[in-house]
N, C-alpha and C positions, 0 to 999 in steps of 0.2 A: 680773591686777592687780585685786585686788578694795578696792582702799582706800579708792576712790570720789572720786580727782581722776587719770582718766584722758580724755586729749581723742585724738581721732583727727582728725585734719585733711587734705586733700585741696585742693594750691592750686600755685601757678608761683613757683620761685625769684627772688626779686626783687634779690639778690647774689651774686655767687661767694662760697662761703664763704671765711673768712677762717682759716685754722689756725696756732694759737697753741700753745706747750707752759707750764708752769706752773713753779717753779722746781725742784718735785719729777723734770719730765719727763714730766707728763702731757700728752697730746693733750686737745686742745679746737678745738672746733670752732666756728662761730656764722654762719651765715644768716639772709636775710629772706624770710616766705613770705607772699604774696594769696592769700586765700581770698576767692573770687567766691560771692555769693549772689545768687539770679535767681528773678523772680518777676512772676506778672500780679497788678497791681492792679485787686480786681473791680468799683468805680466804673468807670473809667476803660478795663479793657481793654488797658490800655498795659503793656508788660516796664518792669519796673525793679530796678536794680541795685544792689547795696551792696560792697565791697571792706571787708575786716578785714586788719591787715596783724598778723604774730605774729613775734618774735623765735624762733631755734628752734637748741637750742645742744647739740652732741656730745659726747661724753667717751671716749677711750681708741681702742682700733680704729676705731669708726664713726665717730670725728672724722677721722681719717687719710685713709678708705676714702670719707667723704661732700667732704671737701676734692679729693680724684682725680678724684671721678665729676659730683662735679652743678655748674653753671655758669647763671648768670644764665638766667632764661625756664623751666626745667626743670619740668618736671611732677611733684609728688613728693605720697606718700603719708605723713605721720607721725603714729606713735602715743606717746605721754606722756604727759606729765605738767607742771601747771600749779607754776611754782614762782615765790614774789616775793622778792626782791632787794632791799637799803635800803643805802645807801652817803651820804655825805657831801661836797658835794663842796668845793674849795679854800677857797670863799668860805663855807663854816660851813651852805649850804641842805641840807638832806636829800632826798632824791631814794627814788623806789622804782620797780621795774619788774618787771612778769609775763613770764617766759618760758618755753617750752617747753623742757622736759627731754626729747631723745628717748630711747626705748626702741626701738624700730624705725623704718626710714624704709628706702625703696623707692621704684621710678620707679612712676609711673600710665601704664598700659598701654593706656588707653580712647581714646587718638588718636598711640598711639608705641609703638614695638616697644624692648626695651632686650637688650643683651649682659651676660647674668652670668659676672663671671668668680672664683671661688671663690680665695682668698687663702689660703695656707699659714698654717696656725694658727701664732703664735709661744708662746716660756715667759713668764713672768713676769719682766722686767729683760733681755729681748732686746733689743738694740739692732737687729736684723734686720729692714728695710721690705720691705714687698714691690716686686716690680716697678710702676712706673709705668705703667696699661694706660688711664685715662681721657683725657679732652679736654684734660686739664690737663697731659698728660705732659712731663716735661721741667722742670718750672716748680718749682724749691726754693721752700718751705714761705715762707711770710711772714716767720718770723724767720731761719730757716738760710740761711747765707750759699750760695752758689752754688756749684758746682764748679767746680777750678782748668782753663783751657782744654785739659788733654793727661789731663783725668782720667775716668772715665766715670762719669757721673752717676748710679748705682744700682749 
């Protein structure tokens, strides 16, 4: 990525993510992540702290695959890209908002061990998910309705 709006961030899930499809049927994804910043103040000698909180939003497989795996408190690593947003809302105010595009995201290793589990590549217009292997297993999508009780859910 040499385009020169790539951020790399390093911080704690501060939501479950939330997965959405689009009307096309695209995946999307969208969390919140703390990035902790720590530092002595050399007056004073004293630690002090700043928190950035960042929007940080999936598309396609890794919307699906980060909806499975990462769950409020998570340690995660991501790489993207800064992207702003302007929308309008009912009452006629304009609004805008930065958020991260990711490009890759992964767990932080530096105080937690994680399980990779490689996912069967699908085609393009597959309806085929993969198995449900994260902490979230079992839980239909925020918009897809639920499985009928006598049916098996994947």
């Amino acid at each position: 990525m040499a385009n020169g709006n790539t951020v790399v961030l390093v911080g704690n899930v501060t939501r479950d993510p939330e997965l959405r499809f689009t009307p096309a049927g695209q995946a999307t994804a969208s969390f919140g992540l703390a990035v902790n910043r720590r530092w002595q103040n050399r007056q004073t000698s004293e630690w002090e702290e700043a928190t950035s909180f960042f929007d940080v939003v999936c598309w396609r497989e890794m919307a699906e695959n980060v909806s499975e795996s990462l769950v409020k408190g998570a340690r995660v690593i991501v790489t993207g890209r800064l992207e702003q947003r302007s929308w309008e809302t009912p009452d006629g105010d304009k609004r805008t908002k930065i958020e991260v595009i990711a490009d890759e995201l992964g767990p932080s290793l530096r105080w937690a061990t994680a399980q990779v589990v490689k996912n069967e590549r699908r085609g393009p217009g597959s309806d085929a998910r993969p198995a449900s292997r994260g902490p979230r297993a079992g839980r239909p999508a925020a918009n897809e309705p639920a499985p009928a009780e006598d049916e098996e859910p994947f």
